[in-house]
ZAZAGU-155766 format. One record per atom (N, C-alpha, C): x, y negated, z negated. Coordinates in steps of 0.001 Angstrom, whole numbers, padded with zeros to 6 digits, always signed. Layout:
ZAZAGU-155766
XYZ ...
This chain:
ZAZAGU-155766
+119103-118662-109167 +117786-118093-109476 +117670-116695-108867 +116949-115581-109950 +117105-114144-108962 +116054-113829-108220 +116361-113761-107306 +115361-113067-106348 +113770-112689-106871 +112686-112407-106210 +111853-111831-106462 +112193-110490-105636 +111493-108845-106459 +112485-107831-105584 +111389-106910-105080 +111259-106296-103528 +110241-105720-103115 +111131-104345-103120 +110851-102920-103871 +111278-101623-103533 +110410-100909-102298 +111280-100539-101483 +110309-100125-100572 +110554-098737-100279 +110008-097786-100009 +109584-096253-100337 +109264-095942-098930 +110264-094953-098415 +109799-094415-096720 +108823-093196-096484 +108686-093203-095398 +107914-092147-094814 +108353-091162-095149 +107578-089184-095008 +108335-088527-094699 +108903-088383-093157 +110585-087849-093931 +111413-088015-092585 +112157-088996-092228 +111967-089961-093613 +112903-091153-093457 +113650-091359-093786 +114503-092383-094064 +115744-092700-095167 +115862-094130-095317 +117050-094365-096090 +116847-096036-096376 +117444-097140-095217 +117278-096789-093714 +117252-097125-093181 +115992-097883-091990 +115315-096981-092947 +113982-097398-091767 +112671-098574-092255 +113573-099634-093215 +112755-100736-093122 +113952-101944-092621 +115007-101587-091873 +115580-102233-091490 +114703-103582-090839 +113651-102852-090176 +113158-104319-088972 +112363-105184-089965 +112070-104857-091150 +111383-105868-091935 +112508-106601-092542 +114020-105819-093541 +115296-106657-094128 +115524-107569-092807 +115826-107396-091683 +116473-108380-090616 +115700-109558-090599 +114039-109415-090970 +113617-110712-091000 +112729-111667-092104 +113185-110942-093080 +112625-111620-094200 +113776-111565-095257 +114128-113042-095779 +114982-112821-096956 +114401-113814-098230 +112842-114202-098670 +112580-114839-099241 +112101-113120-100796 +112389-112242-100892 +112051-111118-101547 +113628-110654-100805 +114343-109871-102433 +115215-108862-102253 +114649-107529-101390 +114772-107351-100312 +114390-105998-100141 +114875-104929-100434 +114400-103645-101374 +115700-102759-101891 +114780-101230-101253 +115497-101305-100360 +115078-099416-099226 +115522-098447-100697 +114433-097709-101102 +114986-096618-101661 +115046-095153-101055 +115651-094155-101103 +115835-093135-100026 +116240-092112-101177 +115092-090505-100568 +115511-089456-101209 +116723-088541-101057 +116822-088064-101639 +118316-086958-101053 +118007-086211-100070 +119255-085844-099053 +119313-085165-098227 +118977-085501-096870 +119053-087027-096700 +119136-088019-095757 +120169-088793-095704 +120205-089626-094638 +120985-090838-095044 +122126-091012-095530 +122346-091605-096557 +123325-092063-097409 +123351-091055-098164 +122397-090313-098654 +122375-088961-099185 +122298-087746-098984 +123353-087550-097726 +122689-086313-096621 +123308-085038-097076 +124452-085390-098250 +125045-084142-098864 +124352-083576-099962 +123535-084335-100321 +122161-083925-101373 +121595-082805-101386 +120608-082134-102487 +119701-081498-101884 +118764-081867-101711 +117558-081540-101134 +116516-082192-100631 +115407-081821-101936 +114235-082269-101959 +113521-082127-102973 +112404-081674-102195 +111999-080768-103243 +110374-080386-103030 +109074-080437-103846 +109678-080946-104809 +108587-081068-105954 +108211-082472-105899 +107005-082842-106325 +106496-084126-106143 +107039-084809-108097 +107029-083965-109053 +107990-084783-110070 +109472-085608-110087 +109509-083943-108884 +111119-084298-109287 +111318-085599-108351 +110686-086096-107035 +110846-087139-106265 +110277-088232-107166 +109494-088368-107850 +109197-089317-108761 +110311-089989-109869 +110646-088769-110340 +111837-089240-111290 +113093-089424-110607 +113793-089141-109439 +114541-089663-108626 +114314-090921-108408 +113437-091163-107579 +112875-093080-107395 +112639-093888-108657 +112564-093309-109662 +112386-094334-110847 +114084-094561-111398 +114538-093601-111427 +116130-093653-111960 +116578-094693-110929 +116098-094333-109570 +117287-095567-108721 +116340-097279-109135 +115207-097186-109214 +114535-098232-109305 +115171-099106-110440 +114636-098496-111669 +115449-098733-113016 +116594-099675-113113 +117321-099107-112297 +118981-099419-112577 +118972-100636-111521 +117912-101166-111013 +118435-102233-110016 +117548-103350-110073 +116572-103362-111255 +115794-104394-111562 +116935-105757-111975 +116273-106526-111414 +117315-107676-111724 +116270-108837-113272 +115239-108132-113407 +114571-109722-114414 +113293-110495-113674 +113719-110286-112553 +112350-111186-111922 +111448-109915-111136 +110117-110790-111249 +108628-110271-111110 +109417-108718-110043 +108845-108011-109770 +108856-106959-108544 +107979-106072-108387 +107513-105405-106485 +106510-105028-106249 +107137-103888-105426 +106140-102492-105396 +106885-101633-104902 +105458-101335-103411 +106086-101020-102726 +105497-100755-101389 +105844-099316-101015 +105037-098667-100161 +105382-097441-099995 +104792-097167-098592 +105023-096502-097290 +104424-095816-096306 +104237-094760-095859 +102501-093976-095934 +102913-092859-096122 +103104-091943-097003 +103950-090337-097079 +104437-090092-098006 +104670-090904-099028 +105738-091966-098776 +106341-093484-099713 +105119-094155-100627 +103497-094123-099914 +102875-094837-100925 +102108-093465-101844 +102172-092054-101556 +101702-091234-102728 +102969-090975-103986 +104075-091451-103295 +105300-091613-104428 +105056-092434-105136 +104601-093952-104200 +104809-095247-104581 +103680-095382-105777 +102811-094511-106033 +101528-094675-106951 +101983-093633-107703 +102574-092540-107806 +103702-091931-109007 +104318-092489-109988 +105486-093303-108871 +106535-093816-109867 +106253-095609-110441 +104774-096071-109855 +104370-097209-110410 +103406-096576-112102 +103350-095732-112027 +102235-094837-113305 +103838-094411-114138 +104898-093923-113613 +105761-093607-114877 +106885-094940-114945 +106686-096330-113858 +107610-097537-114533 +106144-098062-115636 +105454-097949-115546 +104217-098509-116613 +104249-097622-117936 +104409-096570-118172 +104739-095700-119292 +105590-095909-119567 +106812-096531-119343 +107764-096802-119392 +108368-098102-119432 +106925-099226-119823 +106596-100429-120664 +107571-101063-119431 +107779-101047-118015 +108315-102062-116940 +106809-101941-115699 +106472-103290-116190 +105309-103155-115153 +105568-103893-113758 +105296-103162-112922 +105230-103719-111307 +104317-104746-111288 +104200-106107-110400 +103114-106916-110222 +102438-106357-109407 +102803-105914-108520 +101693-104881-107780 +102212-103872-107073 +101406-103027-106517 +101430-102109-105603 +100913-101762-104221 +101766-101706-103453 +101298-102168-101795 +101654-100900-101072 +100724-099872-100398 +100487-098951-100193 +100346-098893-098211 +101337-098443-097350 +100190-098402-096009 +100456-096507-095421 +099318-096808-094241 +099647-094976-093761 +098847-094398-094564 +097733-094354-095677 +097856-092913-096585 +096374-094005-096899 +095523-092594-097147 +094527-093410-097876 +094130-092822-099157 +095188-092852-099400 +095128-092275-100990 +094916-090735-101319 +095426-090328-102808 +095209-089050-102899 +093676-088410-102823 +093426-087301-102802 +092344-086661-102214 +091322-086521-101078 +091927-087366-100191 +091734-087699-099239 +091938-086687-097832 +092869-086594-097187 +093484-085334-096372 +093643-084323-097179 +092730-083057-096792 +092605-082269-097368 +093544-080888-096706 +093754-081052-095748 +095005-079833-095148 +096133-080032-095664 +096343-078720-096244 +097400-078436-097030 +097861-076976-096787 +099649-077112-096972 +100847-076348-096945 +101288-076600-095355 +101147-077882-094885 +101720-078418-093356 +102901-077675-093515 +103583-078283-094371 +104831-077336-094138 +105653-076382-094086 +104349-075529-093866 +105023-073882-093784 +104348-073603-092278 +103587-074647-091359 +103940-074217-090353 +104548-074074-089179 +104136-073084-088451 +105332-072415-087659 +106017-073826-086743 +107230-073744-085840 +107505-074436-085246 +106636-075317-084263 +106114-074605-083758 +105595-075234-082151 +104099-076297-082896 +103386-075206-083992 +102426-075838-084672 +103171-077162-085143 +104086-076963-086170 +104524-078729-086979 +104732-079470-086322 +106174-079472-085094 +106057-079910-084492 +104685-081083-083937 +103412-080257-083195 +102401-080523-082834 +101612-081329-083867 +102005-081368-084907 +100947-081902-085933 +102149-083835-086205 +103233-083386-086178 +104147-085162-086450 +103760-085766-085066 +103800-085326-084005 +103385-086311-082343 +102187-086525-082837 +100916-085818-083131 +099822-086179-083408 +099878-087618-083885 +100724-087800-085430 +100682-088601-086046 +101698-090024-085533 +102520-089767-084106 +102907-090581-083551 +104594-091005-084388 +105237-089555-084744 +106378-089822-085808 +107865-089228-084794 +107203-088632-083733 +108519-088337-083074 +108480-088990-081433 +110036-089328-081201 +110810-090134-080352 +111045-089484-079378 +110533-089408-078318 +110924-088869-076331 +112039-088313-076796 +113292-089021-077386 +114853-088576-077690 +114703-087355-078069 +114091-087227-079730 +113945-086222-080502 +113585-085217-079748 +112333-085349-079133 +111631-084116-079036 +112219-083514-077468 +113158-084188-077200 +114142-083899-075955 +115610-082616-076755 +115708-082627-078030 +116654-082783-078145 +116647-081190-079350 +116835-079777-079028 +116940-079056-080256 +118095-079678-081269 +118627-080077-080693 +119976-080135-082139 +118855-081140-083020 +118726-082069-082575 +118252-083318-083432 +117249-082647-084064 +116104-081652-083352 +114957-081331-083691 +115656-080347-085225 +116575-079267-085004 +116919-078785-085652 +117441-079210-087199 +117954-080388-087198 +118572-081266-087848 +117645-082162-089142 +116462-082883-087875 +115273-083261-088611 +114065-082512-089423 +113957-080866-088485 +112588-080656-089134 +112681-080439-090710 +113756-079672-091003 +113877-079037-092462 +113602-080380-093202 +114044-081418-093107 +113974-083105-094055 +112361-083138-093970 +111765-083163-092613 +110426-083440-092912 +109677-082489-093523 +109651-081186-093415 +109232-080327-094054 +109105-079960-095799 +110435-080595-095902 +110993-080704-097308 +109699-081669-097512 +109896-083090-097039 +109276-083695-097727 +107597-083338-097527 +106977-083026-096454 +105545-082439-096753 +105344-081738-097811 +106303-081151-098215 +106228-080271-099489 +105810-080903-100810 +106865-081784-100902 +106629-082776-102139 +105135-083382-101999 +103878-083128-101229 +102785-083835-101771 +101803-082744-101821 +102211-081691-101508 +101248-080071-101071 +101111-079755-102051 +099808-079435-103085 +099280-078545-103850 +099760-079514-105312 +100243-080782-105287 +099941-081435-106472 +098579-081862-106582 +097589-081555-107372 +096885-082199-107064 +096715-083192-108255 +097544-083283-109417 +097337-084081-110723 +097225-085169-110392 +097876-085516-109010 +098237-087092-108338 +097138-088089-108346 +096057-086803-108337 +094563-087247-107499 +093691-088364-108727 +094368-087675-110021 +093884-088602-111362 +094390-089787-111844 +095951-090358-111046 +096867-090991-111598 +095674-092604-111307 +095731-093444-112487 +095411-094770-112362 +096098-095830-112867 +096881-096407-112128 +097904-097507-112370 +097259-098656-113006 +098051-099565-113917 +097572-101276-114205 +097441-102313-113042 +098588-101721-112461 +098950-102653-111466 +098152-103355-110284 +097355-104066-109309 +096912-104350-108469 +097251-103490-107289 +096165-103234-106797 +096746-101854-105225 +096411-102752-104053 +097242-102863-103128 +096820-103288-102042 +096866-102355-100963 +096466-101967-100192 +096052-100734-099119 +096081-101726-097424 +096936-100638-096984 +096913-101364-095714 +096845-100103-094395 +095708-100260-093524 +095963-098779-092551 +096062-099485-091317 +096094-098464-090301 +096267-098621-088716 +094528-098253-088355 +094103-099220-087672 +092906-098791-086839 +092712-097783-086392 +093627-097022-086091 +093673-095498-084707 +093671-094767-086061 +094213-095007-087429 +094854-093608-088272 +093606-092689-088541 +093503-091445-088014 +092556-090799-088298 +091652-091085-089847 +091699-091434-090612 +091419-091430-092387 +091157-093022-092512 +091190-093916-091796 +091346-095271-092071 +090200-095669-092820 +088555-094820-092271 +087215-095383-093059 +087465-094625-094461 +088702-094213-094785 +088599-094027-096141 +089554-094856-097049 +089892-096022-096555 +090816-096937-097145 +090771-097496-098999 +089357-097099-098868 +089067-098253-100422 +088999-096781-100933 +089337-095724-101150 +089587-094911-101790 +090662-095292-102755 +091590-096371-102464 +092874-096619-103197 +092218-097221-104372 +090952-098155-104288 +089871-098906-105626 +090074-098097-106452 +090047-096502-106751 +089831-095985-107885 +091154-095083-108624 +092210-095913-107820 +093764-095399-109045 +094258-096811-109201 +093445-098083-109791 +093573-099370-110148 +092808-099473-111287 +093127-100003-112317 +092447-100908-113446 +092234-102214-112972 +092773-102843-112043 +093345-104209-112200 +092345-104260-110287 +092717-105282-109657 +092351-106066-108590 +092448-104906-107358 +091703-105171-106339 +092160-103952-105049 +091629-105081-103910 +092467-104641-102659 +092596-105238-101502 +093013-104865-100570 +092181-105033-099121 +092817-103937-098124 +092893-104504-097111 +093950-104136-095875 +093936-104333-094549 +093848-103406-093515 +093227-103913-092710 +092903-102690-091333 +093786-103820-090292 +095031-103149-089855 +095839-104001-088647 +095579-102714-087188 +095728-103219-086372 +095918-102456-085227 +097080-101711-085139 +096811-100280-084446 +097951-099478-084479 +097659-098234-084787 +098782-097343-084639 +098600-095661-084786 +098906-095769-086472 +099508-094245-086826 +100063-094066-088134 +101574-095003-088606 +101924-095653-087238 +103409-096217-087513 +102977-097697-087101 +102018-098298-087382 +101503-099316-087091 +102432-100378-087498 +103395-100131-088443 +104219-101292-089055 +105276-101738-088582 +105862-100972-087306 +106694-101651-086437 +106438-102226-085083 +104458-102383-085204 +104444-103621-084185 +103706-104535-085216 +104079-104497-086477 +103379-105345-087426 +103797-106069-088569 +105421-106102-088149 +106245-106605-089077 +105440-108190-089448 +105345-109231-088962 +104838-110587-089609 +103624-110358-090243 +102725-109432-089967 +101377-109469-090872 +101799-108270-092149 +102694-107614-092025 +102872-106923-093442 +103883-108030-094118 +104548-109082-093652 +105077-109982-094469 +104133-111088-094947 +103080-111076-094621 +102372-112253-094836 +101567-111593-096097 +101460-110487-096006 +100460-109485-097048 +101764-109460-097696 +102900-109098-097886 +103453-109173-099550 +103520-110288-099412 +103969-111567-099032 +104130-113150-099481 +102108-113087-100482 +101738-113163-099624 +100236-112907-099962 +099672-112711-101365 +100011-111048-101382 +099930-110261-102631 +100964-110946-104062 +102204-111472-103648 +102981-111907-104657 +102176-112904-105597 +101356-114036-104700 +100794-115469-104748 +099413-114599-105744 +098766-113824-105028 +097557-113821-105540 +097662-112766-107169 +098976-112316-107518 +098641-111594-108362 +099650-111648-109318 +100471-112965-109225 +101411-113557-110053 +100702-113715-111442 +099762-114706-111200 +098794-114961-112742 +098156-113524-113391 +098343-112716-112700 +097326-111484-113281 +098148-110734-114063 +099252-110599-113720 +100324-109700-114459 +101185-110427-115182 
């Protein structure tokens, strides 16, 4: 019997390594990490800056790895303004997601500062600790710093000054999940209005990276979400 398959969509600054702590403990859902170029497994890539072109990247890898059974795409972050992209062009594209599970981000139009990533060092820097995204190591470390900022920058790029995003409304069911501390959190049900279909939200404890002291309650919310929105789709 095949799997039921969860795609999961990283932060910026991530790669398809960083839902490792959720694959190590859940194997009842395929988990499939998808990762942009110029990271990772793809570090000889170029990096992307356009918010299309990252869309049609994640749908090409998506595409090609559907196995037949139901699947739900999740995103954090950056990952869920992709993740509500490339769920609007697998639906045009007559493959519908059962749902869509979103955390970190409270949707488009929401954070309104824009071109983060044109600033200067000491500023960007200052703005990812804010958000609780860099490691004592890192920020110990120019090479690493050197290494990382251009990836994150790249990817701030990909959501700066699209604003078409702000209209996109999926079939699919949205589920929204934030951190208590995340500055934007009382704007969570903002995600209600890029849904036709069902909306549902969680407020867990935690900063912007709330999901790695929250691995069993974001598994209980996709087991959750699978159950409640099987009959709908």
């Amino acid at each position: 019997m095949k799997k039921k398959q969860l795609f999961l969509l990283h932060f910026a600054g991530g790669n398809i390594y960083s839902f490792e702590f959720l694959k190590s403990i859940y194997t009842d859902f395929e988990m499939i990490p998808i990762e942009l170029p110029g990271r990772g497994k793809r570090i000889k890539e170029k990096l992307l800056t356009s918010y299309k072109e990252a869309i049609n990247d994640i749908y090409s890898q998506i595409i090609t790895m559907l196995n037949g059974a139901p699947f739900m795409i999740y995103g954090h972050s950056l990952g869920a303004t992709l993740a509500l992209g490339v769920t609007d062009l697998l639906e045009k594209n007559n493959t519908q997601p059962q749902c869509l599970i979103v955390s970190g981000n409270p949707g488009p139009g929401v954070v309104t500062e824009r071109e983060r990533s044109d600033l200067d060092r000491a500023d960007f820097i200052s703005m990812l600790k804010g958000l609780g995204g860099l490691t004592d190591e890192l920020l110990q470390s120019e090479e690493l710093l050197d290494f990382v900022l251009p990836i994150l920058r790249a990817d701030f790029k990909i959501v700066e000054g699209d604003t078409f995003v702000e209209n996109t409304i999926v079939k699919a069911p949205i589920i929204a999940v934030m951190g208590d501390l995340e500055k934007y959190v009382g704007s969570i049900t903002n995600w209600k209005i890029h849904t036709l279909s069902e909306f549902n939200s969680y407020v867990l404890k935690g900063n912007h990276f709330f999901i790695y002291n929250n691995a069993d309650k974001l598994i209980e919310i996709f087991e959750a979400s699978y159950k409640e929105y099987k009959i709908l789709m």
